[in-house]
Backbone as CSV, one residue per row, in Angstrom:
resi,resn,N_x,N_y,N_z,CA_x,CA_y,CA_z,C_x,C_y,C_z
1,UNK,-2.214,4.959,4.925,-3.664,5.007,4.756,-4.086,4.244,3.501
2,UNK,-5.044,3.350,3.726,-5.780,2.939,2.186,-6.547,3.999,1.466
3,UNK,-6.848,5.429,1.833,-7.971,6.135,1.004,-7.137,7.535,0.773
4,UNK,-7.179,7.785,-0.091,-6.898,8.869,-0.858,-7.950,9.656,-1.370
5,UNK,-7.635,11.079,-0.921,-8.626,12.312,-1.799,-7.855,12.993,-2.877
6,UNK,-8.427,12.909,-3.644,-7.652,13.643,-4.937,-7.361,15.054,-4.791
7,UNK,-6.787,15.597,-5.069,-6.261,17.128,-4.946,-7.367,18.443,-5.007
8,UNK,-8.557,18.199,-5.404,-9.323,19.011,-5.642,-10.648,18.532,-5.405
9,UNK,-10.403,17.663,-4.423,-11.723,17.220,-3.632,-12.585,15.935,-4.087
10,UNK,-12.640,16.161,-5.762,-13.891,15.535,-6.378,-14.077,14.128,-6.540
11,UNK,-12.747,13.278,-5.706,-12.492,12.008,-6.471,-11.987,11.185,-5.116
12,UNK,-12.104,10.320,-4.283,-12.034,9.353,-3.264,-11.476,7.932,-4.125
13,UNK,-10.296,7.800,-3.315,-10.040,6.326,-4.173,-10.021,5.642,-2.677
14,UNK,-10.170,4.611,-3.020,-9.880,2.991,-1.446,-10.047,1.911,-2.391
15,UNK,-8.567,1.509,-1.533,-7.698,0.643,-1.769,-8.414,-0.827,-0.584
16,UNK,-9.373,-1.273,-1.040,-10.442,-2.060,-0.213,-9.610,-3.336,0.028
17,UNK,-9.354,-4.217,-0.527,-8.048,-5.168,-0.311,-6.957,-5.512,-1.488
18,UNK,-6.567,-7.129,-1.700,-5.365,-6.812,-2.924,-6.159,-7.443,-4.034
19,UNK,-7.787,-7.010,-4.162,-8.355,-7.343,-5.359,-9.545,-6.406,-5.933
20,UNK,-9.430,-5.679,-4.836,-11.235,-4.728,-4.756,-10.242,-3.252,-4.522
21,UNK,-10.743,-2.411,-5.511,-10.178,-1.344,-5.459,-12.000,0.038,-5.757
22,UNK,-11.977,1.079,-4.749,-13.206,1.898,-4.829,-12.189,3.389,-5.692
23,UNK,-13.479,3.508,-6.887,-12.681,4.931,-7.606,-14.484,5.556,-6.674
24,UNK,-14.462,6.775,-6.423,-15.710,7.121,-6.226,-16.005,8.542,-6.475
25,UNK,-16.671,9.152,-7.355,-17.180,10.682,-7.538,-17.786,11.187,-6.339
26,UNK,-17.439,12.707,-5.945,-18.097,12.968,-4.959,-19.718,13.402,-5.449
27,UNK,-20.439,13.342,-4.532,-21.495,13.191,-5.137,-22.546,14.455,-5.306
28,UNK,-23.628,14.652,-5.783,-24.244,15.779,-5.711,-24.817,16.870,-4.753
29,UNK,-24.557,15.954,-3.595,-24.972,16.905,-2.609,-23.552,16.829,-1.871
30,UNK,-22.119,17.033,-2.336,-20.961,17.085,-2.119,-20.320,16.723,-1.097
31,UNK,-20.790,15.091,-0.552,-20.427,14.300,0.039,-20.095,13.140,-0.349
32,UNK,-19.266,11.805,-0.195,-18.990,10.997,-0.394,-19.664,9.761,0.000
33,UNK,-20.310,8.893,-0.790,-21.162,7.711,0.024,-20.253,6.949,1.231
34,UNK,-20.578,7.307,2.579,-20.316,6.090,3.118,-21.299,5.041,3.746
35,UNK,-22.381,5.058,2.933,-23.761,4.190,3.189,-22.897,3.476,3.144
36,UNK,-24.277,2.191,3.431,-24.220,0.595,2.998,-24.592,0.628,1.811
37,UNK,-24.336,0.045,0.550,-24.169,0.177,-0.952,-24.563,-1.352,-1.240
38,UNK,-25.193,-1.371,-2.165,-25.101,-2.454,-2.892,-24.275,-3.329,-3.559
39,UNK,-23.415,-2.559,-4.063,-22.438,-3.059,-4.381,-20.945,-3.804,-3.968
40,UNK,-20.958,-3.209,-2.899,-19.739,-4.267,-1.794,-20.515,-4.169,-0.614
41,UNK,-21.113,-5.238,-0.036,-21.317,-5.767,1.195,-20.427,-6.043,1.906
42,UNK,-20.465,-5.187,3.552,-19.884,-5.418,4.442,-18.576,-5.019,4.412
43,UNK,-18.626,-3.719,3.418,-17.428,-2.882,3.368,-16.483,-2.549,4.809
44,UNK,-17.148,-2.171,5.609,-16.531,-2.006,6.248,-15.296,-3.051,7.364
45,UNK,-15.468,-4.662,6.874,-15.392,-5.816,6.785,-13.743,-5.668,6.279
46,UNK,-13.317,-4.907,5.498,-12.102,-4.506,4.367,-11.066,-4.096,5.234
47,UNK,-9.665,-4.739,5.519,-8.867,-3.847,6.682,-8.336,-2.846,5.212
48,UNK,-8.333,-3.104,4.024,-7.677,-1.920,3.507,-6.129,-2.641,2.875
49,UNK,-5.702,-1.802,2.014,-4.591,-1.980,1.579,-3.843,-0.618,1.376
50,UNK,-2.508,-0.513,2.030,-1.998,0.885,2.059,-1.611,1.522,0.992
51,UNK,-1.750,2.675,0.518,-1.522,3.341,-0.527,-0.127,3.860,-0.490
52,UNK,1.030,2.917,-0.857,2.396,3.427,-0.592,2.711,4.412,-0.917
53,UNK,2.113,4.574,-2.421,3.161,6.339,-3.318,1.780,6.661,-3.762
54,UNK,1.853,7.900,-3.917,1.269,8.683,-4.248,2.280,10.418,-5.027
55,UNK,2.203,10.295,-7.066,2.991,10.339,-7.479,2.197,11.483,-8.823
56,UNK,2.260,12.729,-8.756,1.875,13.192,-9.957,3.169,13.015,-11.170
57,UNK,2.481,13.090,-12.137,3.162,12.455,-13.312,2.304,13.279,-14.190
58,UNK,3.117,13.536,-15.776,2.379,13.831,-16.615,1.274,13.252,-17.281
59,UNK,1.099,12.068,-17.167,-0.136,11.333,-17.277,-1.326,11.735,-16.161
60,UNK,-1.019,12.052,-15.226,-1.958,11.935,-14.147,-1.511,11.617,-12.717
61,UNK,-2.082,11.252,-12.035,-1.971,11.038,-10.850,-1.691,9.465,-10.113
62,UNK,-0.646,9.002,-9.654,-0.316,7.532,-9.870,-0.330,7.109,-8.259
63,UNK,-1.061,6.432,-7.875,-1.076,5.775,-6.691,-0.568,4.304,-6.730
64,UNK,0.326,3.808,-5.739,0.492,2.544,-5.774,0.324,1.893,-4.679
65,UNK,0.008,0.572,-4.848,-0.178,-0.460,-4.006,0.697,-1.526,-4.001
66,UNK,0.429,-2.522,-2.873,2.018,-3.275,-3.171,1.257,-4.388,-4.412
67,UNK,0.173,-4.350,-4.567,-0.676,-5.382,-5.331,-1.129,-4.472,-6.679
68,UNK,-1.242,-3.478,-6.669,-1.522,-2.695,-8.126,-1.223,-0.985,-7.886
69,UNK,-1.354,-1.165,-9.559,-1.329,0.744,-9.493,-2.277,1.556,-10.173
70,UNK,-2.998,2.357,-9.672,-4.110,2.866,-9.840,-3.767,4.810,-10.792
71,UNK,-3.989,4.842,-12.147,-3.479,6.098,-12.679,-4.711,7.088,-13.190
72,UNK,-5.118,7.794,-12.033,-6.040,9.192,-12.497,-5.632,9.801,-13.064
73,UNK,-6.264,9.467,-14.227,-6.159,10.936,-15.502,-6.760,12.270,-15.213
74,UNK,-6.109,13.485,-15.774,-6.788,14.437,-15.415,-7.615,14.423,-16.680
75,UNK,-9.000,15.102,-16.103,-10.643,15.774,-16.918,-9.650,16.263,-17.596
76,UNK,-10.812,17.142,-18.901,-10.480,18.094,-19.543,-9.902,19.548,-18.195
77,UNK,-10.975,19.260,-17.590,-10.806,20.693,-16.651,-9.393,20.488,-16.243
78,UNK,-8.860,19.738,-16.237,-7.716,19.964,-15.546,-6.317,18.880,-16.452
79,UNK,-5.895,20.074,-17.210,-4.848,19.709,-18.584,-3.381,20.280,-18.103
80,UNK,-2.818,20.440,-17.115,-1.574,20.888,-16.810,-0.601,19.359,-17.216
81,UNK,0.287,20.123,-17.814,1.419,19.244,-18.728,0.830,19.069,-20.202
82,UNK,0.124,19.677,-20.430,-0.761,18.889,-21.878,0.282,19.941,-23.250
83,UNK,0.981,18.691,-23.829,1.573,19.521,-25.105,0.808,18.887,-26.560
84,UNK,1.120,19.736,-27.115,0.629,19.635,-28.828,1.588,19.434,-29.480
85,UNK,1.301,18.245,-31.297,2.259,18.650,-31.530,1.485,18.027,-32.803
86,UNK,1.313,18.951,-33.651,0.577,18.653,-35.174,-1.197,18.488,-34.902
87,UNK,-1.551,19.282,-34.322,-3.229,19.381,-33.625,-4.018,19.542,-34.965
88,UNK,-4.722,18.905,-34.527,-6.172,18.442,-35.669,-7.602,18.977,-34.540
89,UNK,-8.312,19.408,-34.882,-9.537,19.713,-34.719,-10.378,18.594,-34.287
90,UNK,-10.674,19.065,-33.197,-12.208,17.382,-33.053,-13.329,17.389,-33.851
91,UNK,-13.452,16.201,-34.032,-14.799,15.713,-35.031,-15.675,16.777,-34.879
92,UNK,-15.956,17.157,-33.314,-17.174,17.625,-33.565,-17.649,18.762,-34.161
93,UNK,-15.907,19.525,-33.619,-15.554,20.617,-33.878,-14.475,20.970,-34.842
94,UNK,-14.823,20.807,-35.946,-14.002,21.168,-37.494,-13.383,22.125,-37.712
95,UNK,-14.411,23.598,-37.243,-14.217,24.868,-37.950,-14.159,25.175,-36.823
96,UNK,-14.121,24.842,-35.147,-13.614,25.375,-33.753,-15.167,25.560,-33.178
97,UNK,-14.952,26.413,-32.029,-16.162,26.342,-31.362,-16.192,27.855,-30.663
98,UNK,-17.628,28.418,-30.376,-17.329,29.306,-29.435,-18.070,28.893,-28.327
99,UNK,-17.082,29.423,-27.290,-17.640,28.831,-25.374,-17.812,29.872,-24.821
100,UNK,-18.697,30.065,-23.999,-18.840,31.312,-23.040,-17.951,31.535,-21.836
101,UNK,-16.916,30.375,-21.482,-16.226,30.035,-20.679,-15.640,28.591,-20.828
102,UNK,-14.535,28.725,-19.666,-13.386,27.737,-19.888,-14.229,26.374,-19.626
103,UNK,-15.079,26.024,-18.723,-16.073,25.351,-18.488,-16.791,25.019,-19.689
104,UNK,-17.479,25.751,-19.839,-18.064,25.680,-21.510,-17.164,25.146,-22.232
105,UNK,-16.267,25.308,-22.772,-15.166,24.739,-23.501,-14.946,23.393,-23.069
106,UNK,-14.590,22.604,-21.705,-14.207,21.682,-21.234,-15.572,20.620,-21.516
107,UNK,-16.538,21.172,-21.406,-17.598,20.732,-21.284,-17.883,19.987,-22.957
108,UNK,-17.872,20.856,-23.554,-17.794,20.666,-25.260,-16.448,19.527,-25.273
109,UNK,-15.588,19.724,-25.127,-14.660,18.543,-24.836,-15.112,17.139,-24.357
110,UNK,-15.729,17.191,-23.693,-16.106,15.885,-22.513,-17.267,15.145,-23.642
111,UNK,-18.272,16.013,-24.430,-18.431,15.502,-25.285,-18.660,14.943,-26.570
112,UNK,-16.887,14.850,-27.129,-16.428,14.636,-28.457,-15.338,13.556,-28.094
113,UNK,-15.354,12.247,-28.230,-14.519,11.258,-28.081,-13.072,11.843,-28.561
114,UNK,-13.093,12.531,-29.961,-11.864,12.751,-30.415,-11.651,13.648,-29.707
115,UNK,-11.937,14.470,-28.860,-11.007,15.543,-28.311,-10.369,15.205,-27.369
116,UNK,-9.049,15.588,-27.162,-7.611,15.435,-26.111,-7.786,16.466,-25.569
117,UNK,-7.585,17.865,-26.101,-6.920,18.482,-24.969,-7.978,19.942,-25.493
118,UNK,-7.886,21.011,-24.949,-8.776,22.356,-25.467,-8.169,23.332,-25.206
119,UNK,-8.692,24.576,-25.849,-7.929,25.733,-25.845,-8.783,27.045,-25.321
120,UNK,-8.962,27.303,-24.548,-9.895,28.849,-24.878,-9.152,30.114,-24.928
121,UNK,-9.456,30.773,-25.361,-9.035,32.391,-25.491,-10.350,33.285,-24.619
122,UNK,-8.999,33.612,-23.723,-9.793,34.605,-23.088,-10.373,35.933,-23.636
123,UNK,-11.541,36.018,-23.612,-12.071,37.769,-24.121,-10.912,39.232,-23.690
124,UNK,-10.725,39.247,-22.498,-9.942,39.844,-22.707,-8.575,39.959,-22.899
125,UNK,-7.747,38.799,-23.412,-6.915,38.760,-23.966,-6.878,38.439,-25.761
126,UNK,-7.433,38.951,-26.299,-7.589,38.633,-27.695,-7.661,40.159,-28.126
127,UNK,-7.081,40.565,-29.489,-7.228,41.424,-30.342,-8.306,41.854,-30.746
128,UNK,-9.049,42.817,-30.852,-10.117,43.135,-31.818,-10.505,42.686,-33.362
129,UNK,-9.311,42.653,-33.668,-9.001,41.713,-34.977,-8.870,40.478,-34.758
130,UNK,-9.126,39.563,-34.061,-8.947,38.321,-34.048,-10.520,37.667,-34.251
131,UNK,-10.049,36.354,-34.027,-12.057,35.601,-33.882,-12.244,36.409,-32.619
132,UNK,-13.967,35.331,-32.882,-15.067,36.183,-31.458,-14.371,35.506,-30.525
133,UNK,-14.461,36.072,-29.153,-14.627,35.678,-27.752,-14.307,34.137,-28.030
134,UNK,-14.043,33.185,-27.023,-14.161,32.083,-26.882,-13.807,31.024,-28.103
135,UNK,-13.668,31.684,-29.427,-13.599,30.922,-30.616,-12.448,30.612,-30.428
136,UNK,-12.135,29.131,-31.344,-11.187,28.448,-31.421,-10.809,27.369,-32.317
């Protein structure tokens, strides 16, 4: 197949020929454009280029073609494999942050250039003696 769905729905790749490659967000009303678009005319015109491997990796998600290789990073929302090792605080967030949720948290992530990776503490896994809720 040239088209690939990403593991959790949100992300459509096509492999259009061995020069035109589609990354595409699903969209707000949680369908995928298959209009006519402005942007590639006569898409459907494309026999496609097959998506040989398809390869999670700690980087992300690695699709190949016999003409290129295409590597989805995971969002913040989605950090499996993510290690630390001498962690610094993001710009934005110096003294940490509190989130009302893991979302919240990811979200605060998405926007601070310096942030890599995030942490939340769950409410009910934290001490009474520890920070508030969500702090970090």
């Amino acid at each position: 197949p040239h088209e690939v769905v990403v593991a959790d729905g949100s992300v459509r790749v096509q492999a259009l020929s061995p020069s035109l490659l589609r990354v595409e967000p699903r969209g707000p009303a949680g369908d995928f454009e298959d209009r006519t678009t402005l942007m590639v005319a006569s898409r459907e015109g494309f026999g496609g280029v097959p998506i040989i491997e398809d390869i999670t990796t700690p980087q992300g998600r690695l699709l190949k073609t016999a003409y290129y290789q295409i590597l989805l990073r995971p969002t913040c929302s989605s950090q499996a494999w993510t290690d630390v090792s001498g962690p610094i605080r993001a710009a934005n967030y110096t003294e940490g942050a509190v989130a009302a949720d893991e979302g919240d948290c990811c979200a605060m992530c998405e926007r601070d250039p310096t942030c890599r990776a995030w942490v939340f503490a769950d409410p009910g896994e934290q001490a009474a003696s520890e920070a508030p809720a969500g702090a970090n």
